[in-house]
N, C-alpha and C positions, 0 to 999 in steps of 0.2 A: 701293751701300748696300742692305739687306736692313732688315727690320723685322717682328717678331713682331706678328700679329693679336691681339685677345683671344681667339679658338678655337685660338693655337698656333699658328697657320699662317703660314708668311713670306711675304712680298711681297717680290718683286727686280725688275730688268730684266733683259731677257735678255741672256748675256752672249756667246753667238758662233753662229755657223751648228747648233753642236749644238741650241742652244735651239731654234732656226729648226723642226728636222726630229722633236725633241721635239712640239711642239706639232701639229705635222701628224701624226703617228701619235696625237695625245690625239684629233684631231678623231674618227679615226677609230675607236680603242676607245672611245670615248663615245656614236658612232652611236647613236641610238635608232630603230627601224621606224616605233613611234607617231605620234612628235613628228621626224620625220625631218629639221626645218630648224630645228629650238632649238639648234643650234651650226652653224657654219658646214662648208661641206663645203672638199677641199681644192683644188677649185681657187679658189675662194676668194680661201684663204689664201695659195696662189701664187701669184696672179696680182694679188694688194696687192702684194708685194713684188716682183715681177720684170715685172710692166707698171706699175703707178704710178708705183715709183718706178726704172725702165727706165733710165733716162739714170744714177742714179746708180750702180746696178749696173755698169754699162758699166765707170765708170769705175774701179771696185772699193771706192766708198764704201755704207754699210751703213744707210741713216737710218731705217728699219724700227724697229730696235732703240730705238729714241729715243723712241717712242710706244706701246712696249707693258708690259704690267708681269702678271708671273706672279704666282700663286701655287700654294706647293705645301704640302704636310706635311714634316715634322721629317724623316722617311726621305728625301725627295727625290720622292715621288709628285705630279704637277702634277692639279690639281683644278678650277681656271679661270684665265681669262687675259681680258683688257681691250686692246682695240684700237680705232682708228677705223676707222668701215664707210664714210669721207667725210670732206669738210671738215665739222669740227661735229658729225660723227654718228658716236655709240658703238656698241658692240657687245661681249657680252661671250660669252664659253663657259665653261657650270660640268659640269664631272662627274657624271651622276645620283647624287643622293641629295645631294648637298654645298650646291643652289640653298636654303639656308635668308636669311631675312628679313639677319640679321646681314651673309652673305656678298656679298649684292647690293648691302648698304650699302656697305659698304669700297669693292667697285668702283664705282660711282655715283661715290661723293667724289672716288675718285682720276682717273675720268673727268673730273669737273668742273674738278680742277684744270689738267689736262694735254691736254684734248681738245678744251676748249669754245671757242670762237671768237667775234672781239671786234667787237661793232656798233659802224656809223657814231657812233651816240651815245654810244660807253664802255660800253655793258653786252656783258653775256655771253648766250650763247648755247650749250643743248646739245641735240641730237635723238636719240631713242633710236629703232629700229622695232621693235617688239614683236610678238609672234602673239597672238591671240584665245585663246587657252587659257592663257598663259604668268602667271596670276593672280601667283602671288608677284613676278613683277619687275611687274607694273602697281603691288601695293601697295605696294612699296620705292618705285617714281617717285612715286607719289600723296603719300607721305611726304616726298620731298623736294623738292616743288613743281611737278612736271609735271603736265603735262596734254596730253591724244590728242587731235591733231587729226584732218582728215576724210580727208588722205591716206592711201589703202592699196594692197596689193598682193599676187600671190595664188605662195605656193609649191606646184607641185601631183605630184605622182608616180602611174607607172601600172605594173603588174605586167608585165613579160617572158611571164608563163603566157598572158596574150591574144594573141589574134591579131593579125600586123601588117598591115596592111594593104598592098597593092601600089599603086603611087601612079602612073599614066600620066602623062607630060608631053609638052610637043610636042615636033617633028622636029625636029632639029638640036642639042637641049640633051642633056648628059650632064651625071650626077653620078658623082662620083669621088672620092678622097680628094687630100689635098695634096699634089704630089710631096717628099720631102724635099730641103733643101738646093737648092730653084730659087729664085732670086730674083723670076722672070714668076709663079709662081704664090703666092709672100709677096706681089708687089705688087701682084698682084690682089685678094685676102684683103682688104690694106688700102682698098685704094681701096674696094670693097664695106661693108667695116666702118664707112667714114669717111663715107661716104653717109648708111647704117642711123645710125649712133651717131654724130654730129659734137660732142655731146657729148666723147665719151669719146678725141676726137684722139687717135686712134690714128695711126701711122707707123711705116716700116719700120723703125727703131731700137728701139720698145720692142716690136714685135712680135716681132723679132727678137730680144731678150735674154729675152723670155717665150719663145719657143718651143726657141731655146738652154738656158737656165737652169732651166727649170722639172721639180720632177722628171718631173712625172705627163704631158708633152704629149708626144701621139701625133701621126705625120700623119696616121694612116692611121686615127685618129678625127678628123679634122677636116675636115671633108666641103663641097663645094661643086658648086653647081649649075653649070656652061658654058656659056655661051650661043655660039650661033653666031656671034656677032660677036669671042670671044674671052673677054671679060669674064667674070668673075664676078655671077653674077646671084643665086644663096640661096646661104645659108651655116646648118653648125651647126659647132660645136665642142663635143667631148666628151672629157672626162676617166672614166677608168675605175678605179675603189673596189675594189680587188679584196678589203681586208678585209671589207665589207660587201656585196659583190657589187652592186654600182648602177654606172651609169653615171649623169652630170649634163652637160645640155647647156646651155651657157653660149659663146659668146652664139649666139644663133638670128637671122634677119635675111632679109629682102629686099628688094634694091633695088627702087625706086620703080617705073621703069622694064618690071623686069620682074614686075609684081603679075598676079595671075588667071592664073597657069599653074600652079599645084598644087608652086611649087619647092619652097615651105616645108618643104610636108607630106612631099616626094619626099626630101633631105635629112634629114629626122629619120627616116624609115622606114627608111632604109637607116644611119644611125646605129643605131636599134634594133636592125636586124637584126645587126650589129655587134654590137652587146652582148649581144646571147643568143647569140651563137658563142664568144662570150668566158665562158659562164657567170652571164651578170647575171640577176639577180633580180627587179630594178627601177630605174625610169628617174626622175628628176627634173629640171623644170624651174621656174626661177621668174620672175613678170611680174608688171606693172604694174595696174593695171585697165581698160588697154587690151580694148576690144571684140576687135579682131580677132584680135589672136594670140591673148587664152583663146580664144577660138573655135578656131585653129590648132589650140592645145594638147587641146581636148576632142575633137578631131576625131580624135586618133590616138591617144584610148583614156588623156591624161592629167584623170583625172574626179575622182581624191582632192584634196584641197586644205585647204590652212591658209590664212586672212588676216592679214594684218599691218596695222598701224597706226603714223604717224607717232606720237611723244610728244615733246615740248615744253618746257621749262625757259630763260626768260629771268630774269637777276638780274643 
């Protein structure tokens, strides 16, 4: 079912993988330098669909589709799209120039209806994250009852034209890229990953339909540290933008274990270096308000940065 906006513009669902690879190319002609995380980049966007919902994939079911709702112009030009960034939390991408008062409303509503998630008590519930500069969608939520909480988090980017820094570690560790197609070193990835993020229960299965399925994963950008006992000790993964020339490291980690040996820093350097052989421009990364990785992150030259802020809507 489709439905005309009052600016002319349809609302639909997306109707098959075409949409899918639509929207990953809008990410990417919509890049802005400025405001370089006002729409989501595209691992992202891959990896909602082929690690969250990984098992369903597998199976060749699609429930992606079920949660997201386009819109374009009368020609067929896509201008924003509405997705969940979570259970509960929205996220939307507009087109520059198209973010007017009107268009944020539409998606707001149609968020609330379809996104928002139901408290112990019967009420609703919806979280938006928003950037510090992103005033027109602060005033659309102001408008329809949110309000910012204290949570935030910092997306930050650093230029390829600096220097990278060389990163010494001790005797016995090497960093390398992923072999393709081994299972010892997918299951290493996870187990590290699973450690870092127990959150984000990862497993060889969805890791494995992300790294099959997904267009943009490389091995040979996804980088880990070795320890001498075998294991996996730091990790980065990087996705590479070739329309906008960036690399985006997501997720970045290390284990407990092996903390105060510079794996971190060793791992993203050699990611970097990676991507100015590839031609990148610039690198981003984004985080929490955790002390130590910003620290990580400013240590290897990522010093631009936008904040984000939870926002809030219970009814």
């Amino acid at each position: 079912m489709t439905i005309s906006t009052p600016d002319q513009l349809i609302a639909r669902a997306p109707r098959d993988d075409t949409d899918f690879m639509r929207v990953r190319d809008f990410l990417m002609e919509a890049f802005r330098h400025d405001y370089w995380d006002h729409n989501w980049e595209i691992r992202r966007w891959e990896g909602w669909r082929f690690y969250h919902y990984a098992d369903d994939e597998a199976r060749g079911d699609h429930p992606w589709a079920q949660r997201v709702r386009l819109w374009e112009t009368v020609d067929g030009t896509l201008i924003g799209v509405a997705h969940p960034e979570g259970d509960g939390i929205a996220f939307h991408e507009v087109r520059p120039g198209w973010q007017t008062p009107e268009q944020e409303d539409a998606m707001i509503a149609w968020s609330e209806q379809h996104l928002a998630i139901t408290l112990d008590d019967g009420r609703q519930r919806l979280y938006y994250d928003v950037f510090e500069y992103d005033t027109v969608r602060h005033e659309a939520l102001r408008r329809r009852g949110y309000e910012r909480r204290d949570d935030y988090g910092y997306s930050r980017r650093r230029s390829l034209e600096e220097p990278i820094p060389d990163i010494a570690i001790p005797d016995g560790y090497t960093v390398r890229a992923q072999r393709p197609n081994d299972d010892e070193d997918r299951a290493r990835l996870v187990k590290a990953l699973d450690a870092v993020f127990p959150r984000a229960k990862t497993t060889t299965t969805n890791y494995r339909v992300f790294e099959t399925l997904s267009p943009s994963y490389r091995c040979d950008l996804h980088l880990m540290a070795v320890a001498p006992d075998g294991n996996c000790a730091a990790f980065c993964g990087i996705t590479w933008d070739p329309v906008n020339r960036q690399g985006i490291f997501e997720p970045v980690g290390t284990v407990d274990a092996y903390r105060q040996k510079r794996l971190g820093q060793a791992v993203m350097a050699e990611g970097l270096r990676r991507l100015k052989a590839l031609g990148a421009t610039h690198a981003i990364v984004g985080t929490g308000d955790m002390v130590p990785a910003n620290r990580l992150y400013e240590s290897l030259g990522f010093t631009e940065y936008h904040i984000d802020h939870l926002w809030q809507k219970v009814w």
